[in-house]
NUMITOR-442517 format. One line per field, with one value per residue (C-alpha): residue number from 1; residue in one letter; chain; x, y, z. Coordinates in steps of 0.05 Angstrom, whole numbers, padded with zeros to 5 digits. Example, Ala and Ser with C-alpha at 12.3 -4.5 7.8 and 13.67 -1.06 7.14 Angstrom:
i: [1, 2]
aa: [A, S]
ch: [A, A]
c1: [00246, 00273]
c2: [-00090, -00021]
c3: [00156, 00143]
This chain:
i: [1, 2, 3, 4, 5, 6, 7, 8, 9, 10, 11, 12, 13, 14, 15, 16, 17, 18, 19, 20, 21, 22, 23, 24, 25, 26, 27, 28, 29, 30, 31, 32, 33, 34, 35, 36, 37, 38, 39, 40, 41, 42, 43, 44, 45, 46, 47, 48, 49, 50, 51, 52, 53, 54, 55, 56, 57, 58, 59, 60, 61, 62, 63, 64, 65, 66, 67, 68, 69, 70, 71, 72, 73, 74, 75, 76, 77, 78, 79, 80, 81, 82, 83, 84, 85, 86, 87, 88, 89, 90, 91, 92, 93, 94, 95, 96, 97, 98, 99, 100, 101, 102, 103, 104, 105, 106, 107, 108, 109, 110, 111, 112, 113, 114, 115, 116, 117, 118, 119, 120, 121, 122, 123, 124, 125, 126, 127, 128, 129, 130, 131, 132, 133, 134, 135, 136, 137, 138, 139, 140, 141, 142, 143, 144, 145, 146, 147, 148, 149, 150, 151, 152, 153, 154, 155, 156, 157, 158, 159, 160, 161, 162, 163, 164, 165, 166, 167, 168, 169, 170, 171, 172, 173, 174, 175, 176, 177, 178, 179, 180, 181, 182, 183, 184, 185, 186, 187, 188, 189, 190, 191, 192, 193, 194, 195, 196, 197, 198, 199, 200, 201, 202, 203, 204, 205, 206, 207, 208, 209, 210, 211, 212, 213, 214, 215, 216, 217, 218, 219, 220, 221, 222, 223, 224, 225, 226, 227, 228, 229, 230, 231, 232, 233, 234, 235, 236, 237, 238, 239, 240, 241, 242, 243, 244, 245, 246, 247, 248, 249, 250, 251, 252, 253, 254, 255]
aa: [X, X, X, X, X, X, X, X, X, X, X, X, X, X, X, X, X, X, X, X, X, X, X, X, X, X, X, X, X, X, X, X, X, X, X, X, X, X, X, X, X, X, X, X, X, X, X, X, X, X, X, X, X, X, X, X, X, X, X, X, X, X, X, X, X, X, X, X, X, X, X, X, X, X, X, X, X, X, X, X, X, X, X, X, X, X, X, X, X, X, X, X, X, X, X, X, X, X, X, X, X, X, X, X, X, X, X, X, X, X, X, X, X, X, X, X, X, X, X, X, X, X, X, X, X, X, X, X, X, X, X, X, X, X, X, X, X, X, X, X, X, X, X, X, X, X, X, X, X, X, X, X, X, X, X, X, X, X, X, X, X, X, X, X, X, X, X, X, X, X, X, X, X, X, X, X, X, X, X, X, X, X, X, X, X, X, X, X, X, X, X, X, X, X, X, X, X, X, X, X, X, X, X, X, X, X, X, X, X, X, X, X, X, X, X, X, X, X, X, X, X, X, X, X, X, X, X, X, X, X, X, X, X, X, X, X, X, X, X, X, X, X, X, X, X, X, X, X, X, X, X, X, X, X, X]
ch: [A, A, A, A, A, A, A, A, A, A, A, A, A, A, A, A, A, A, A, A, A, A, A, A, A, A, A, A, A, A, A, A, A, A, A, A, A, A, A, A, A, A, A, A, A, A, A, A, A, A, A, A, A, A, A, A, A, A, A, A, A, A, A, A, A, A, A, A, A, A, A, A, A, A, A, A, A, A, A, A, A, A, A, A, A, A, A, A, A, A, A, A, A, A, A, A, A, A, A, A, A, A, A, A, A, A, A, A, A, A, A, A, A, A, A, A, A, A, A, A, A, A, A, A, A, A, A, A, A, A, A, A, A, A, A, A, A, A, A, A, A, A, A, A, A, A, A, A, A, A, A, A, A, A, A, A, A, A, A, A, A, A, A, A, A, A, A, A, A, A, A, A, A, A, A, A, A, A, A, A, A, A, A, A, A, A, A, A, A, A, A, A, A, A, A, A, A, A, A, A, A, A, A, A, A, A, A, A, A, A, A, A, A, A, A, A, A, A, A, A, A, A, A, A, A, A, A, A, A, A, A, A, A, A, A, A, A, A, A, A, A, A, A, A, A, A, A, A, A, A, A, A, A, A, A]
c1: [00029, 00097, 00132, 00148, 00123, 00193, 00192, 00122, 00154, 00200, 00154, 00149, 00081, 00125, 00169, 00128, 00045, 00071, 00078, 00005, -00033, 00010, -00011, -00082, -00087, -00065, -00100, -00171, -00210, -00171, -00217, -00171, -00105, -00081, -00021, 00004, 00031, 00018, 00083, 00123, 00104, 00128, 00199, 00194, 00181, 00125, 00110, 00113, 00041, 00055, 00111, 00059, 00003, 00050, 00051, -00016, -00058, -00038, -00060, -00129, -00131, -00106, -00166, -00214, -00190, -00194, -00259, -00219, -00222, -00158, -00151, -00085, -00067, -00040, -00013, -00036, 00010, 00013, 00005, -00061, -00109, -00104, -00178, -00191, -00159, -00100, -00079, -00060, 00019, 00059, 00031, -00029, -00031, -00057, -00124, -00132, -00128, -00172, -00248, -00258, -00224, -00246, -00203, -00200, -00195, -00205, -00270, -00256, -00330, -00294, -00258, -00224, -00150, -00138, -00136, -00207, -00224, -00279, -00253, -00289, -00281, -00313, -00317, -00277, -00285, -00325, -00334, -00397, -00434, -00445, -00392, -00387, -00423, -00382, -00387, -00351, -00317, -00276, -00216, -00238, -00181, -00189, -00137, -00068, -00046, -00102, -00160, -00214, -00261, -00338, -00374, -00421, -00477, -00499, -00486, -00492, -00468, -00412, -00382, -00306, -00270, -00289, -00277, -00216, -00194, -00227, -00189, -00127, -00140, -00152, -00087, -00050, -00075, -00062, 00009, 00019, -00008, 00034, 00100, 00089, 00073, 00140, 00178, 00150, 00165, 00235, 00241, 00231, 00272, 00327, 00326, 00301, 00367, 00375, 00372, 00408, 00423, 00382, 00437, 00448, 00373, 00374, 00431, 00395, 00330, 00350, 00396, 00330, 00305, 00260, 00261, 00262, 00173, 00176, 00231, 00192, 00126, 00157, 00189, 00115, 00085, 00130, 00130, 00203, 00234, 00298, 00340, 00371, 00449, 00502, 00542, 00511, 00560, 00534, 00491, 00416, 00392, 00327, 00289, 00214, 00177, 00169, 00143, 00151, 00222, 00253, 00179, 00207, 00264, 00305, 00281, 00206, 00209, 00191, 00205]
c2: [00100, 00075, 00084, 00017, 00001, 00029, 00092, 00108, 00102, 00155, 00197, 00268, 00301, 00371, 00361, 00317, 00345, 00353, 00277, 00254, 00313, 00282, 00213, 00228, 00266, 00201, 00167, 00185, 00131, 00147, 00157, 00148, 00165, 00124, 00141, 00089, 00121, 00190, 00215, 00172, 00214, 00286, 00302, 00356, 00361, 00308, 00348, 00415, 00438, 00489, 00445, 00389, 00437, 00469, 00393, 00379, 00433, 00418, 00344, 00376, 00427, 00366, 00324, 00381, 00395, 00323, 00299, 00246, 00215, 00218, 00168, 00165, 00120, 00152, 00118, 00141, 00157, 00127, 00192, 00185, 00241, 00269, 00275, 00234, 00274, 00285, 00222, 00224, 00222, 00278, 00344, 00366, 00398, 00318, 00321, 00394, 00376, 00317, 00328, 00270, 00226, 00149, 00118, 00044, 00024, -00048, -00053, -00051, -00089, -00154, -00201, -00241, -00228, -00264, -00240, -00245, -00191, -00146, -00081, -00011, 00041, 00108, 00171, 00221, 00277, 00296, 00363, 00325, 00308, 00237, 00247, 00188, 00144, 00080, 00006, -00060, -00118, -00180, -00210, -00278, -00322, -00348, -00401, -00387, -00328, -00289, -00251, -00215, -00160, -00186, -00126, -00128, -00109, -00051, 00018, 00048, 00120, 00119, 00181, 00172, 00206, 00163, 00097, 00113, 00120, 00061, 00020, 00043, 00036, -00033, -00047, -00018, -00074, -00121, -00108, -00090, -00170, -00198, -00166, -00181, -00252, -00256, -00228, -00282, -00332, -00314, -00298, -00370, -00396, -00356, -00385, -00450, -00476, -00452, -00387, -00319, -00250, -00199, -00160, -00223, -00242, -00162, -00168, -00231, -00193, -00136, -00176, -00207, -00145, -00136, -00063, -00055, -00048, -00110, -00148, -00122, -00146, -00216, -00222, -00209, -00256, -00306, -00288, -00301, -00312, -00302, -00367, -00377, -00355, -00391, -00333, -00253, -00232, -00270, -00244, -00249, -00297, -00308, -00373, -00396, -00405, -00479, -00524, -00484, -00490, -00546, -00541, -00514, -00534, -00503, -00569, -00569, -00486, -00476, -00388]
c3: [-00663, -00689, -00607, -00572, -00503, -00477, -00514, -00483, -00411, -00422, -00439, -00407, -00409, -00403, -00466, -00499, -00503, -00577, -00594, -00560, -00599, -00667, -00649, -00627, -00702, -00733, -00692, -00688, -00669, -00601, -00541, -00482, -00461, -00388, -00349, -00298, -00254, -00276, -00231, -00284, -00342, -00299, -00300, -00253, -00182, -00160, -00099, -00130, -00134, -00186, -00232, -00222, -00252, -00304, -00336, -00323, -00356, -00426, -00420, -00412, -00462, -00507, -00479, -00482, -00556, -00575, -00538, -00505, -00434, -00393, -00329, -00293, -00239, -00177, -00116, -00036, 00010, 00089, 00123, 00175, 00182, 00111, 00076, 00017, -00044, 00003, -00001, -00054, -00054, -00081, -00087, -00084, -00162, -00179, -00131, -00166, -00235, -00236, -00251, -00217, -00161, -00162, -00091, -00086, -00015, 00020, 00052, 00131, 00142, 00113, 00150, 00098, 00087, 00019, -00046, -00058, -00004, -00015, -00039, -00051, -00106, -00079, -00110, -00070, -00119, -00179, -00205, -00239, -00180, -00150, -00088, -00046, -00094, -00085, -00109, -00086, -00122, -00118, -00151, -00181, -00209, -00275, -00275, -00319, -00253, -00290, -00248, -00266, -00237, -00207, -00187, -00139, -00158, -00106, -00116, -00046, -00012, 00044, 00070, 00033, 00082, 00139, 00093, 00088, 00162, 00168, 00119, 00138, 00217, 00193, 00138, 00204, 00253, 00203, 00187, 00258, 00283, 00235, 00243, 00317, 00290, 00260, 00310, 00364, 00314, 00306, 00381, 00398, 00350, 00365, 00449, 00427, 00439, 00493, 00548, 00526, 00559, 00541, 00494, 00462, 00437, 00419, 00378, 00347, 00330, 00306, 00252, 00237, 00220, 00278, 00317, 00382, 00385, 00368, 00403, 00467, 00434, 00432, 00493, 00536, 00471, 00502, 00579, 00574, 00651, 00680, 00695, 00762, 00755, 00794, 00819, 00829, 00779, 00717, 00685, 00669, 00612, 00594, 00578, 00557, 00612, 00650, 00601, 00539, 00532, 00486, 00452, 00389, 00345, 00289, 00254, 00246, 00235, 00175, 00173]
C-alpha cells in the first residue's frame, strides 16, 4: 500500500475497516494483517467489553472474507489470580474475539536471569483444539544488538493457568530481591559517613525513591544499632553495626 509507517499507526480499526479491505483488494498476495499493540489501533474505550467488540468484529468478517490470518499483540496486565485469558489487560472483548490465545510467559523451572532465559509460549485458548499445548525457546544474540528465536525442540502439555501463577510468583520474587537489593545499597551509602536519626535516613530514602517496605527492609538488611547519645534529650541516630561501619565509601560505590 502507498501509507507510510506513520500513517499506519494512526490507524483506527473503527473508522478505518474501509482502508485495509481497499488495500488487501490491491493487494492480494496478502496473507496476514499484525497489530502491535492491538489497543493502539482502537480509539474507543480499551476496557469497554462491548466498544472493544464493536471494533473488533469487522476485522474478522474482513479476515473471514479475505482468507487472511490476523495476529495481534496484546500486553498482560499485573493483577494476581486472574486465569490465563484474563490477563490479558483491558477488557475482556480481546480474550473473546480471538480464536486463539498464544501467552508467552518466562519459564519459572529456570534459574537464569539474563536475557537468554528460557521462556514458554503456551496455548491458553483455541477454539481449534490443542489447549495447553506449549513450546519453549531462547534468545540467541547474533552480534550487531540483533537476536534471534532457537526453539526448543519439545512440544510438551502444561496446565496454562498454573504456569502462569507460577511465572509471575516468580517475576514477583525477583523484582521484590532486587529492589530490596537497591535499597540496602543506598541505605549504606547514605550512613556511610556517618550515624543519622531515623527521620533523617527516611527523608534520605524516600528521595531515593525507596518506600517505606523497603527502607524497613534495609534497615534489618543492615542490623542498623542505636549509638550511645550524650545527653537523654538527643536524639536517637543509627549506625552500622561494630565493624561494619566506615566499610563503605561514597568512593568505591559504584550505584
Amino acid at each position: 500500500a502507498e501509507d507510510t509507517a506513520e500513517d499506519a499507526e494512526m490507524l483506527q480499526l473503527e473508522h478505518d475497516i474501509k482502508l485495509i479491505k481497499k488495500a488487501l483488494k490491491q493487494n492480494p498476495n496478502i496473507k496476514l494483517l499484525v497489530f502491535d499493540p492491538l489497543p493502539e489501533f482502537i480509539g474507543g474505550d480499551h476496557n469497554s467489553s462491548a466498544e472493544v467488540r464493536s471494533a473488533l468484529m469487522p476485522l474478522t468478517k474482513v479476515a473471514q472474507e479475505f482468507d487472511i490470518a490476523v495476529k495481534a499483540i496484546c500486553h498482560q496486565n499485573k493483577k494476581q489470580g486472574l486465569s490465563a485469558v484474563q490477563t490479558i489487560a483491558g477488557s475482556g472483548g480481546f480474550s473473546q474475539v480471538a480464536r486463539t490465545i498464544l501467552a508467552v510467559l518466562n519459564d519459572p523451572e529456570d534459574d537464569d536471569k539474563t536475557g537468554t532465559r528460557r521462556r514458554v509460549m503456551v496455548v491458553a485458548k483455541s477454539n481449534n483444539g490443542g489447549q495447553n499445548e506449549a513450546q519453549a525457546y531462547r534468545l540467541k544474540s547474533t552480534g550487531n544488538d540483533r537476536v534471534r528465536i532457537e526453539w526448543l525442540p519439545e512440544i510438551f502439555d502444561i496446565d496454562a493457568e498454573e504456569l502462569i501463577k507460577r511465572s509471575r510468583q516468580q517475576d514477583d520474587g525477583r523484582r521484590n530481591t532486587i529492589k530490596r537489593d537497591a535499597a540496602t545499597d543506598d541505605l549504606e551509602r547514605i550512613i556511610a559517613a556517618g550515624a543519622l536519626e531515623s527521620k533523617e535516613i527516611d527523608h534520605r530514602m524516600r528521595e531515593a525513591g525507596h518506600s517505606g517496605y523497603q527502607i524497613r527492609q534495609a534497615r534489618s538488611e543492615l542490623g542498623l544499632v542505636k549509638v550511645a547519645r550524650e545527653r537523654n534529650t538527643d536524639p536517637w541516630k543509627y549506625d552500622l553495626p561494630a565493624g561494619q561501619a566506615g566499610t563503605f565509601s561514597v568512593d568505591n560505590w559504584t550505584g
